[in-house]
MMTF fields as JSON, N, C-alpha, C and O atoms, coordinates in Angstrom:
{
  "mmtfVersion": "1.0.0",
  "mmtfProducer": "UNKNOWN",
  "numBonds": 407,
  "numAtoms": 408,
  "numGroups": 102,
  "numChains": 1,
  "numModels": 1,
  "chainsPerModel": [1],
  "groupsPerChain": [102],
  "chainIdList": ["A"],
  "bondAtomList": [4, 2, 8, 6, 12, 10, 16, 14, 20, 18, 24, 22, 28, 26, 32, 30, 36, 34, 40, 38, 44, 42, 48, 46, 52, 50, 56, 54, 60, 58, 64, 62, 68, 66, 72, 70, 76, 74, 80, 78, 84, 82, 88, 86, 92, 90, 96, 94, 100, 98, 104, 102, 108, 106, 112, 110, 116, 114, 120, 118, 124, 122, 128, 126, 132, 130, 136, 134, 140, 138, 144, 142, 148, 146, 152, 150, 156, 154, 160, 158, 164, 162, 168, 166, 172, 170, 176, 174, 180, 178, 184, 182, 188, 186, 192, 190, 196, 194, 200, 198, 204, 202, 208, 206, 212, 210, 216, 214, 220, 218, 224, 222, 228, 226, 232, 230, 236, 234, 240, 238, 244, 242, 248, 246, 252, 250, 256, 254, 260, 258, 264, 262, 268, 266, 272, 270, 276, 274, 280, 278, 284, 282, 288, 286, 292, 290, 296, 294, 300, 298, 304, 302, 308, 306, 312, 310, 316, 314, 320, 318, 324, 322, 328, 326, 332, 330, 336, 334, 340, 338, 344, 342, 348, 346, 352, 350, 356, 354, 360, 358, 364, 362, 368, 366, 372, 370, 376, 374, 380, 378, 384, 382, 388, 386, 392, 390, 396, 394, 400, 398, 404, 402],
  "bondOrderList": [1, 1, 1, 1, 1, 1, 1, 1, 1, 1, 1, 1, 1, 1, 1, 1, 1, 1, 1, 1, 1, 1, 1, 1, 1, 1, 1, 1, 1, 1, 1, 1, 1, 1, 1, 1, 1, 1, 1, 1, 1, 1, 1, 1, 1, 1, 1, 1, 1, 1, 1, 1, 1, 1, 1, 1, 1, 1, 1, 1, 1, 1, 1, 1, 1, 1, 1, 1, 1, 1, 1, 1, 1, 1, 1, 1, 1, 1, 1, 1, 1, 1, 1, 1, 1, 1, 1, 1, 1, 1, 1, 1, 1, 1, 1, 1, 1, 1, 1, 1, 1],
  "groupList": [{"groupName": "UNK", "atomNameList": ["N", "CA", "C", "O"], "elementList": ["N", "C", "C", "O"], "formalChargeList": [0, 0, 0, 0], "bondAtomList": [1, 0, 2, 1, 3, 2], "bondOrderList": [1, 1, 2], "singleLetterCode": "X", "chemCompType": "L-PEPTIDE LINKING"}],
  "groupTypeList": [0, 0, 0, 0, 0, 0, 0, 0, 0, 0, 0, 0, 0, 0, 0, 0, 0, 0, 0, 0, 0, 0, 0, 0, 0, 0, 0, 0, 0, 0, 0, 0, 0, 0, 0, 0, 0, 0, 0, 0, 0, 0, 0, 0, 0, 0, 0, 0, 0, 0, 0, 0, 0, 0, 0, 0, 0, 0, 0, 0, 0, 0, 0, 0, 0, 0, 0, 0, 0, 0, 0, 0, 0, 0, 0, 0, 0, 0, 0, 0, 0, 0, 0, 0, 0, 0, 0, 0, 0, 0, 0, 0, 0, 0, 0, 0, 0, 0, 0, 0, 0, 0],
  "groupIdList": [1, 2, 3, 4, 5, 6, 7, 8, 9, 10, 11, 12, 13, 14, 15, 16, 17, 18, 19, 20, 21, 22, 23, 24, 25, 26, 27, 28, 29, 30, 31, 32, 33, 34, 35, 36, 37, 38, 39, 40, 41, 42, 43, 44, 45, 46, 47, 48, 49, 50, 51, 52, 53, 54, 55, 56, 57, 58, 59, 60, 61, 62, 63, 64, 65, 66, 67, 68, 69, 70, 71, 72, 73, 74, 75, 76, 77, 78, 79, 80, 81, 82, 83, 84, 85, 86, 87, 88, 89, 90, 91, 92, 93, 94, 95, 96, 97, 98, 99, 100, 101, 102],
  "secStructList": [7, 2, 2, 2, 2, 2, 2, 2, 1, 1, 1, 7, 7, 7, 7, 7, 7, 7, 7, 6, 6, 7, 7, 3, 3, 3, 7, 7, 6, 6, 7, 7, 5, 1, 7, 1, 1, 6, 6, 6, 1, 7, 1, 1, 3, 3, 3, 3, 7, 3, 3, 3, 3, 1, 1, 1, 1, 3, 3, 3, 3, 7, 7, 7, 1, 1, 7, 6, 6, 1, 7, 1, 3, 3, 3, 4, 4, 4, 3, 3, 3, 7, 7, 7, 7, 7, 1, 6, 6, 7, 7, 7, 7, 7, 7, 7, 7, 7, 7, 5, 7, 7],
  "xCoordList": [4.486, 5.334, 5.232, 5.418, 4.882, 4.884, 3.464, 3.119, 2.997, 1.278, 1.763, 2.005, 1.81, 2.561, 3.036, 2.679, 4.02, 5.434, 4.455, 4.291, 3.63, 2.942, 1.964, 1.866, 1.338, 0.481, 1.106, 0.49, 2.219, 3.467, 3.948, 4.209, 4.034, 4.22, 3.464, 3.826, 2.17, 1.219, 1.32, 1.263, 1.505, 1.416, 2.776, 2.929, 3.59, 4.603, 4.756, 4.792, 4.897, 4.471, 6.353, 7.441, 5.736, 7.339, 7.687, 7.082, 8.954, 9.746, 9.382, 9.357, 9.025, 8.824, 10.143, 11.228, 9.756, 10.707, 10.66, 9.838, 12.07, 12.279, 13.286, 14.31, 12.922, 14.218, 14.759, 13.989, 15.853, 16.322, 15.264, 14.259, 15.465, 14.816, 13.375, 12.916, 12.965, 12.117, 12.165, 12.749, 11.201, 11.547, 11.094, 9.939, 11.689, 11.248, 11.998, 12.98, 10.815, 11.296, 12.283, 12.295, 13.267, 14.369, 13.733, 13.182, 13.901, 13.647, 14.405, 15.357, 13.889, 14.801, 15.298, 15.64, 15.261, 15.514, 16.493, 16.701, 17.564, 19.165, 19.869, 20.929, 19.191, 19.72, 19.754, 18.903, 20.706, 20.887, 20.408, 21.357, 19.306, 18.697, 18.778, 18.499, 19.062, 19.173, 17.908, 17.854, 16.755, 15.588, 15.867, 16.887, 14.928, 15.271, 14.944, 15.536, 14.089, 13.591, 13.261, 12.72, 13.641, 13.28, 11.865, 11.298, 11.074, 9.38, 8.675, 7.556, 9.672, 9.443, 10.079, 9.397, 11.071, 11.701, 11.022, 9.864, 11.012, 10.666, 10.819, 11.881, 9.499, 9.742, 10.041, 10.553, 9.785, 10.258, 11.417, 11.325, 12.438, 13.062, 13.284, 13.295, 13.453, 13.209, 12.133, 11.907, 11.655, 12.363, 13.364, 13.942, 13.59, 15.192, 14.756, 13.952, 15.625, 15.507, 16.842, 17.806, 16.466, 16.788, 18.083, 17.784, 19.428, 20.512, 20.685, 20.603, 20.894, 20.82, 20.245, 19.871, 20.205, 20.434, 21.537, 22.31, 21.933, 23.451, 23.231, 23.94, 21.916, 21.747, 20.191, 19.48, 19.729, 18.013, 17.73, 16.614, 18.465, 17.721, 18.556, 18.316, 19.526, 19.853, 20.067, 20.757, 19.772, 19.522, 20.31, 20.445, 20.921, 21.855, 21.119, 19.995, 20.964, 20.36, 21.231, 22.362, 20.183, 21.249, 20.703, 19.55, 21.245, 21.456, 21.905, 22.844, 21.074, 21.857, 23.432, 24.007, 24.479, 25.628, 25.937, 27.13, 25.328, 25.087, 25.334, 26.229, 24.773, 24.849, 25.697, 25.578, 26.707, 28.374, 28.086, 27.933, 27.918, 27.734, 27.206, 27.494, 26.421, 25.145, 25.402, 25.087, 25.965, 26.136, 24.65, 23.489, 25.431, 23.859, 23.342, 22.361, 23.525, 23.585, 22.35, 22.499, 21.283, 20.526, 19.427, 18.712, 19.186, 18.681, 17.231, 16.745, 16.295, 15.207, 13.894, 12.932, 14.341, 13.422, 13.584, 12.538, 14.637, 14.572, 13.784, 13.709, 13.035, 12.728, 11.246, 10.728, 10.706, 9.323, 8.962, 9.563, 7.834, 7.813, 6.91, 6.31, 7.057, 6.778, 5.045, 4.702, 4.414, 3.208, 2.437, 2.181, 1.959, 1.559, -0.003, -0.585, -0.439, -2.066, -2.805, -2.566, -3.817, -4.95, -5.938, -6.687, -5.812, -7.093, -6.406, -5.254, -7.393, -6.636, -6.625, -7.667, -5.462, -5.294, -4.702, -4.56, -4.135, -3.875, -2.282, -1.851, -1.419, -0.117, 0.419, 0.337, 1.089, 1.688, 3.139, 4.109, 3.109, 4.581, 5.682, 5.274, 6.859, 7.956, 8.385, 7.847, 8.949, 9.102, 10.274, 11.323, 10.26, 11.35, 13.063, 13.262, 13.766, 15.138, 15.461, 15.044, 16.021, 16.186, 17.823, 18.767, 17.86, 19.434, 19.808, 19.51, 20.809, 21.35, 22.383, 23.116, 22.451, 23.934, 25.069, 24.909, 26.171, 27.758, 28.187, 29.209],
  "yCoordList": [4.417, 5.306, 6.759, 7.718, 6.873, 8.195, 9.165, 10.341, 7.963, 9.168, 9.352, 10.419, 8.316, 9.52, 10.678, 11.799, 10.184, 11.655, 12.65, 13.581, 12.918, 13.62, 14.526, 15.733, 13.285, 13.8, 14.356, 15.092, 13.976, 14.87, 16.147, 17.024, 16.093, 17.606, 18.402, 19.387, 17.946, 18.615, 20.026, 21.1, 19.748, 21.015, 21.94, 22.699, 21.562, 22.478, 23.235, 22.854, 24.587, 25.645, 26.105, 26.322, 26.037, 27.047, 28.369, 29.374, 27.945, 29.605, 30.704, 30.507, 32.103, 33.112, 33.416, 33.249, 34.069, 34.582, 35.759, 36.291, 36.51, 38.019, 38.514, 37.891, 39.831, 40.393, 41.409, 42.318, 41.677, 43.206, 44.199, 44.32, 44.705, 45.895, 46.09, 46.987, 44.328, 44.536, 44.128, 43.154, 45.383, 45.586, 43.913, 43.495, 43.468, 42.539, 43.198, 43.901, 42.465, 42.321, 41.064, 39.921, 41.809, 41.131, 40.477, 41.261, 38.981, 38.352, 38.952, 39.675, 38.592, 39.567, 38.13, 38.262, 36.765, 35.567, 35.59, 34.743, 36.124, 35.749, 36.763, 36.798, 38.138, 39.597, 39.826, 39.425, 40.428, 40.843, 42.227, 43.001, 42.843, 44.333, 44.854, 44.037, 45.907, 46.559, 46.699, 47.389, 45.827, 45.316, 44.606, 43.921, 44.568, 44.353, 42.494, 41.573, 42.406, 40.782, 40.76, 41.66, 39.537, 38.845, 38.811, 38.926, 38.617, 39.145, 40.459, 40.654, 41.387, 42.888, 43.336, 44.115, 42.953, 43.066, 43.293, 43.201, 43.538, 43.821, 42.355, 41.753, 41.918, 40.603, 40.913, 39.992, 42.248, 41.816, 43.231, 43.979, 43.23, 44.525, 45.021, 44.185, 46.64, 46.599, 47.959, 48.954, 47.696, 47.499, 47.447, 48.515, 46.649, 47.031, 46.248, 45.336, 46.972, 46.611, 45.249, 45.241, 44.121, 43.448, 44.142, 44.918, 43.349, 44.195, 43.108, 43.518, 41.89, 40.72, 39.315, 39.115, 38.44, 36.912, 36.296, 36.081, 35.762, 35.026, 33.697, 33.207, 33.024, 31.512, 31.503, 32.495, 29.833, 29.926, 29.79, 29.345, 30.065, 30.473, 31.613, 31.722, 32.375, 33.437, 34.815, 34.758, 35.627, 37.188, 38.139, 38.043, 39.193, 40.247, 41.124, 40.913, 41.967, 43.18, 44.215, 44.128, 45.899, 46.757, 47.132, 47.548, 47.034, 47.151, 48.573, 49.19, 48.973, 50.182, 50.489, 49.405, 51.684, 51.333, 51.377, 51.084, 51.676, 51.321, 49.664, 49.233, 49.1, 47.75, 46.833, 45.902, 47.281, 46.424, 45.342, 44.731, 44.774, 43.21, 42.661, 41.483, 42.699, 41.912, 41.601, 42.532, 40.41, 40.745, 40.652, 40.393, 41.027, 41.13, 40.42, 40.879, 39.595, 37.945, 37.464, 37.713, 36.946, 36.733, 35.721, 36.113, 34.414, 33.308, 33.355, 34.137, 32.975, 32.775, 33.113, 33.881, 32.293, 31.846, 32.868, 33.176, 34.038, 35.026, 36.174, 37.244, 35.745, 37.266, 37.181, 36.203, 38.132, 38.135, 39.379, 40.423, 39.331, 40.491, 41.575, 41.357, 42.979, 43.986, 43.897, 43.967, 43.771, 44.155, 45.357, 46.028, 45.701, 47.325, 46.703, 45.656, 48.165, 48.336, 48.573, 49.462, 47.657, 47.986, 49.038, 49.38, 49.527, 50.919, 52.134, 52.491, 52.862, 53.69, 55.178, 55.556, 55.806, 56.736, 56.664, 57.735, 55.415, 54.88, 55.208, 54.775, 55.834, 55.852, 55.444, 56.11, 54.298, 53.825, 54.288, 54.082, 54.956, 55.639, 54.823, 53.672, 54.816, 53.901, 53.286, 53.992, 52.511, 52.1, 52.754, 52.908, 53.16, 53.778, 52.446, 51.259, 53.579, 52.962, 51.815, 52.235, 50.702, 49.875, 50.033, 50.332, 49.859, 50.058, 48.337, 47.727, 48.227, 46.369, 46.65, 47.629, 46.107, 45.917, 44.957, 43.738, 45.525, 45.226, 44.074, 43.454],
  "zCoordList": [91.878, 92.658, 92.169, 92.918, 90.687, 90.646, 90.899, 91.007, 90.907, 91.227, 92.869, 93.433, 93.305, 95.057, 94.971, 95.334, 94.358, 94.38, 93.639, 94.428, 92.33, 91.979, 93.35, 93.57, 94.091, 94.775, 96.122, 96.892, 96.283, 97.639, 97.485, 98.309, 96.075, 95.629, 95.017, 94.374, 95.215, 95.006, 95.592, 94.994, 97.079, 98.015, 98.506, 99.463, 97.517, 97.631, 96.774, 95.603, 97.141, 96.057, 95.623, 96.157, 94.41, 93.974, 94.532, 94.906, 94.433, 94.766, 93.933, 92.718, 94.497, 93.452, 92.98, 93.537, 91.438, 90.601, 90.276, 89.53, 91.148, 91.147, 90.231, 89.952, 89.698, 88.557, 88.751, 89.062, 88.697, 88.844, 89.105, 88.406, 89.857, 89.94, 91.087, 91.794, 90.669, 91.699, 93.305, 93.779, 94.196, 95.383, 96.58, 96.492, 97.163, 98.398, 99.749, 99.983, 100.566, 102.056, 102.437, 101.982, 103.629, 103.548, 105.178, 105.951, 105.54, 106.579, 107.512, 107.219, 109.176, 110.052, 111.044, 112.219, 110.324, 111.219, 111.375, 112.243, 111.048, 111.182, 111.132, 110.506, 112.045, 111.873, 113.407, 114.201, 113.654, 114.916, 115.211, 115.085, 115.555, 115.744, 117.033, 117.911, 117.382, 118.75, 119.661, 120.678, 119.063, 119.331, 120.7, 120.639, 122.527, 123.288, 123.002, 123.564, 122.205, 122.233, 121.007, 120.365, 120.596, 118.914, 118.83, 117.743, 120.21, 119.792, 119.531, 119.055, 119.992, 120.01, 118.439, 117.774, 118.007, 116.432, 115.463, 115.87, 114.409, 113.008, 112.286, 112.127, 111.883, 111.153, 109.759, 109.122, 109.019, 107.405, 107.852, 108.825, 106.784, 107.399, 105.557, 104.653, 105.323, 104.08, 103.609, 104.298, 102.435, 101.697, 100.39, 100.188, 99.7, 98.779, 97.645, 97.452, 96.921, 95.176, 95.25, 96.016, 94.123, 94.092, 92.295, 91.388, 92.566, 91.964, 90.815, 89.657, 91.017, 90.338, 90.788, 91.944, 89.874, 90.222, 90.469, 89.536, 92.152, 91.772, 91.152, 90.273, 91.829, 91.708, 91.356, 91.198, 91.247, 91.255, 92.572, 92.84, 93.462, 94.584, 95.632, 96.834, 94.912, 95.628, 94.958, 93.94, 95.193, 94.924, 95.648, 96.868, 94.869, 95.468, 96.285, 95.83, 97.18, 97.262, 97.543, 98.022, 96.971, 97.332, 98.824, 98.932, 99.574, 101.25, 101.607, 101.104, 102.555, 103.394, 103.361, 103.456, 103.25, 103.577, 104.71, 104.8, 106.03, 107.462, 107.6, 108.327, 107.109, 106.931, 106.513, 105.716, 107.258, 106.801, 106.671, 105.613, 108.308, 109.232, 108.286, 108.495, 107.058, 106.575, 105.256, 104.515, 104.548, 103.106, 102.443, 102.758, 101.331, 100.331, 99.712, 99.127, 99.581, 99.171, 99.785, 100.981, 99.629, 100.463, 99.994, 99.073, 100.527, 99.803, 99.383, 100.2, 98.602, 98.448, 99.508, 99.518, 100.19, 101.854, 102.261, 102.832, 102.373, 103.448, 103.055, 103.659, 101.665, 100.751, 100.406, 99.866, 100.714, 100.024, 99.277, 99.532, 98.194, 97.364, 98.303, 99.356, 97.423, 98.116, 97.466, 96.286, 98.35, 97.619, 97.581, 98.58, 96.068, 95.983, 96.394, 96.108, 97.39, 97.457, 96.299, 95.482, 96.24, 95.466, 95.462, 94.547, 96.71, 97.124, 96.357, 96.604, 95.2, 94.705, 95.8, 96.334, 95.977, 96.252, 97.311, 97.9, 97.964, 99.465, 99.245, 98.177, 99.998, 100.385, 101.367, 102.4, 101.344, 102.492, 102.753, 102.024, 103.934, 104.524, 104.333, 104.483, 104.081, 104.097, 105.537, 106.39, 105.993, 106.827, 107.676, 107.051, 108.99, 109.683, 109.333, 109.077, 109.54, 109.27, 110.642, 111.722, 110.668, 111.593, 112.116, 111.384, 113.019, 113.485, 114.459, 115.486, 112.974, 113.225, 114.156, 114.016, 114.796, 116.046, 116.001, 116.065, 115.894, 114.735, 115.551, 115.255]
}
């Protein structure tokens, strides 16, 4: 039984592990945006420095203060890291501000 279970979880990859300070994208699955259609929307929204650890799988962020509606609290699954470019000399613009609807 256990070489199964070994080989079932073979293909499930662990959760990444984020620390203060460093930046992720915040998921836009469960955000309400003034976006006319959830296909037209912003899929990562972001992004924000991470403030603490609450749990091993939930993380504070510091959030817009526009952003009442939304606590900061925000689980594992909804977060991905910011990744820096490798091309030296490349600047990528920040992302325009999103406007969530209350």
């Amino acid at each position: 039984m256990n070489r199964f279970k070994r080989y079932a979880h073979k293909s499930i990859a662990s959760p990444p592990v984020f620390n203060p300070g460093d930046m992720v994208w915040l998921s836009s699955k469960n955000i309400k945006t003034t976006s006319p259609t959830k296909k037209l929307s912003e899929r990562l929204l972001g992004h924000f420095p991470i403030l603490k650890k609450v749990s091993t799988h939930a993380y504070h962020l510091k959030l817009p203060s526009k952003w009442k509606s939304i606590h900061p609290v925000s689980q594992i699954s909804l977060l991905e890291p910011v990744k820096t470019s490798t091309i030296p000399n490349q600047h990528q613009e920040p992302p325009l501000p999103i406007i969530i609807s209350e």
